[in-house]
C-alpha positions in Angstrom: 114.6 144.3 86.6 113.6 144.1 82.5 114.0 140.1 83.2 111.4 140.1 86.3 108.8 143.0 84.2 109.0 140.3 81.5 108.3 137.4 82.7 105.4 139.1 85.5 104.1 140.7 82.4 100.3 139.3 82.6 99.3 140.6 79.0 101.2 137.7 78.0 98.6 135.0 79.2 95.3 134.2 77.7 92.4 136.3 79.2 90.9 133.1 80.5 93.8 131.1 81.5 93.0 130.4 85.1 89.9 127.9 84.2 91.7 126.1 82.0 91.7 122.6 83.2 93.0 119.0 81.7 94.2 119.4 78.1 93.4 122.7 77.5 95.9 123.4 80.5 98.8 121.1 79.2 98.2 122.7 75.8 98.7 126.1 77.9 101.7 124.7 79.5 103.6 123.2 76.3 102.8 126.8 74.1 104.1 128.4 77.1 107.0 126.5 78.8 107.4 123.5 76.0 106.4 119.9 75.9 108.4 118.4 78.9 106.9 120.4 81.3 104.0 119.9 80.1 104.2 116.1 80.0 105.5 116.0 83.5 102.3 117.4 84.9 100.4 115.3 82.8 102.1 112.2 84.5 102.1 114.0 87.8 98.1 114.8 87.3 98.8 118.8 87.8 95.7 119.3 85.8 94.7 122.7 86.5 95.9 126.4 87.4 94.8 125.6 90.9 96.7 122.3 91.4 99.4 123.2 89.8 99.8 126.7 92.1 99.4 123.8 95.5 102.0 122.1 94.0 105.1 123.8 95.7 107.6 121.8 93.2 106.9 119.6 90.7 110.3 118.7 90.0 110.8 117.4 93.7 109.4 114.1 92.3 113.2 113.5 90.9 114.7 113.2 94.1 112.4 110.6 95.4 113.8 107.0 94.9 111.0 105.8 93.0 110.8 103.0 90.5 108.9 104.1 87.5 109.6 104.1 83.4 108.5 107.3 82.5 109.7 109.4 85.3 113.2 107.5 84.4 113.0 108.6 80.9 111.8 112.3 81.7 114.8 112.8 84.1 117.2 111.7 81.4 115.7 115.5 79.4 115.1 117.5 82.6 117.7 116.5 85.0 121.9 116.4 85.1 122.8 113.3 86.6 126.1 112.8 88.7 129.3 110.8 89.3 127.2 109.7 92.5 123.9 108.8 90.5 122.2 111.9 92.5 119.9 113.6 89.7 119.4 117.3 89.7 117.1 119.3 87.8 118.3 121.9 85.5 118.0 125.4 86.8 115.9 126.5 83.2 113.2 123.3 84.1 112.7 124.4 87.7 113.0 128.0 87.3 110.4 128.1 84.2 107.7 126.5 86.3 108.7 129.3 89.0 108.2 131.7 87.0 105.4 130.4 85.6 104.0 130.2 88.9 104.5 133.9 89.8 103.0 134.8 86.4 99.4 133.1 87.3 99.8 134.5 91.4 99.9 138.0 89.5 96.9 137.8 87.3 95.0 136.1 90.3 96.0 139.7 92.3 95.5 141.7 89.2 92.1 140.2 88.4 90.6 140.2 92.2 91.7 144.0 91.8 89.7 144.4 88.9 86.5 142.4 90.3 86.6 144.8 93.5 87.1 147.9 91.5 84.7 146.9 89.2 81.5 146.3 92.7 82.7 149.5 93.7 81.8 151.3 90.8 78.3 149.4 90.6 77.8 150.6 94.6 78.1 153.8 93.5 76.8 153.6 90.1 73.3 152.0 92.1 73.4 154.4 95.0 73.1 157.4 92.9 70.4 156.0 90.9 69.2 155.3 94.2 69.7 159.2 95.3 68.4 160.4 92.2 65.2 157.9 92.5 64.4 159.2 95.5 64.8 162.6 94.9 62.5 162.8 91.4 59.7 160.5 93.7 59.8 163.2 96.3 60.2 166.2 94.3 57.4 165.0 92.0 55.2 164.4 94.4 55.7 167.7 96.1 55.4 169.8 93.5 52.6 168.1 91.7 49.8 169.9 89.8 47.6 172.2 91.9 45.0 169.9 90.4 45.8 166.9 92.0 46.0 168.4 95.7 43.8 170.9 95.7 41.1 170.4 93.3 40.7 166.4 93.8 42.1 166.5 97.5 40.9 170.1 98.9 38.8 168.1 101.5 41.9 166.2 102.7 43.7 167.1 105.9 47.3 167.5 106.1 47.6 164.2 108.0 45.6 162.6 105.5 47.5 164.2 102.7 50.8 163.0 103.6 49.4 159.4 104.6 48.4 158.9 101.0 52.1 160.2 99.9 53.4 157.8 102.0 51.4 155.3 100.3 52.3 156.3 96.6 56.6 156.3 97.6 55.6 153.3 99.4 54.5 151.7 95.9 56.8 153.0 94.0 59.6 151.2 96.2 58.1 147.9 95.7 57.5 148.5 92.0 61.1 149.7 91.6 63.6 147.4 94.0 63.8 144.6 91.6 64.8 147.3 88.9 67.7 148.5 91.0 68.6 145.1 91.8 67.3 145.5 96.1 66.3 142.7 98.0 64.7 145.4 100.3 64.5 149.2 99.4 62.6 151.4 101.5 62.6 155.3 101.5 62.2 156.8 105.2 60.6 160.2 106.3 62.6 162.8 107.6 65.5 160.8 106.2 65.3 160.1 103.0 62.7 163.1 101.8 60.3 165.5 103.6 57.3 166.7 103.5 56.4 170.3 103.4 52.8 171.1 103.4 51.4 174.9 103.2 48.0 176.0 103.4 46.9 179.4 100.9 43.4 180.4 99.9 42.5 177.0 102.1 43.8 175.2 99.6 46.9 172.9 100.3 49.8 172.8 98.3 
């Protein structure tokens, strides 16, 4: 169990291991596993976090029957060869790049966790800015000055009154959605505020 925590143990890898690509990837590989594994992707062309997670086992290469130098001379370091000539890789090679690969499968998980946390708390971070938005346009507008709706707007009907409400939260949602990052926002009657209109003195308020 301590063995497994360690070696799934994410803190160990750099914060922005999984774009690493090319050299900056065998350099990642050779800090963390040493310089034959690394060298082996190299010649394999494992260049990246990606490939090398596609690649089921980049040791299977030694048990092809293939002509070639360098893989000759890697197997010499990485595998045990037998009375029969059969090559087989040592169980510290194959098992590093195992765990290795398990290592980078965990910060993928841990990561996307983070990302989704992370749009859930601007959804709700946005819609109650959104709440509150609406609420201070409505309430505003309700309980505005006497001034404004009964000295400038005492002729006005009720009808005519709300219409030029509508108007103003109408407005304020086209000045606003590009602030609070909407491709549409609208704010809806009877669902997102209400009008209450009252009539004293024949003044309306």
């Amino acid at each position: 169990m301590f063995v497994t925590n360690f070696y799934l143990n994410t803190s160990r890898l750099p914060n922005d291991v999984l774009s690493y690509t090319d050299q900056d990837f065998y350099n990642f590989v050779e800090m963390f596993l040493g310089k034959l594994h690394a060298h082996l992707l190299s010649y394999l062309h494992i260049n990246s976090v990606p490939c090398f997670l596609l690649t089921e086992n980049p040791c299977s290469i030694f048990s092809i029957d293939i002509e070639d130098e360098v893989l000759e001379q890697l197997s010499r370091e990485i595998c045990i060869k037998l009375k029969n000539n059969q090559l087989i890789v040592k169980p510290r090679v194959e098992n590093s790049f195992k765990c290795l690969k398990d290592l980078l499968l965990k910060k993928i998980e841990q990561d996307m966790k983070r990302t989704k946390q992370n749009s859930k708390q601007q959804t709700v971070t946005l819609g109650n800015t959104t709440s509150t938005q609406s609420f201070s346009i409505s309430s505003s507008m309700l309980i505005s000055p006497p001034s404004l709706l009964t000295s400038s707007y005492s002729a006005l009907t009720i009808d005519e009154h709300r219409q030029y409400l509508l108007n103003c939260i109408k407005l304020w949602c086209l000045d606003n959605k590009a602030n609070l990052q909407f491709n549409e926002l609208e704010l809806k009657e009877d669902t997102d505020f209400t009008f209450i209109f009252s009539n004293i003195n024949n003044f309306l308020e």
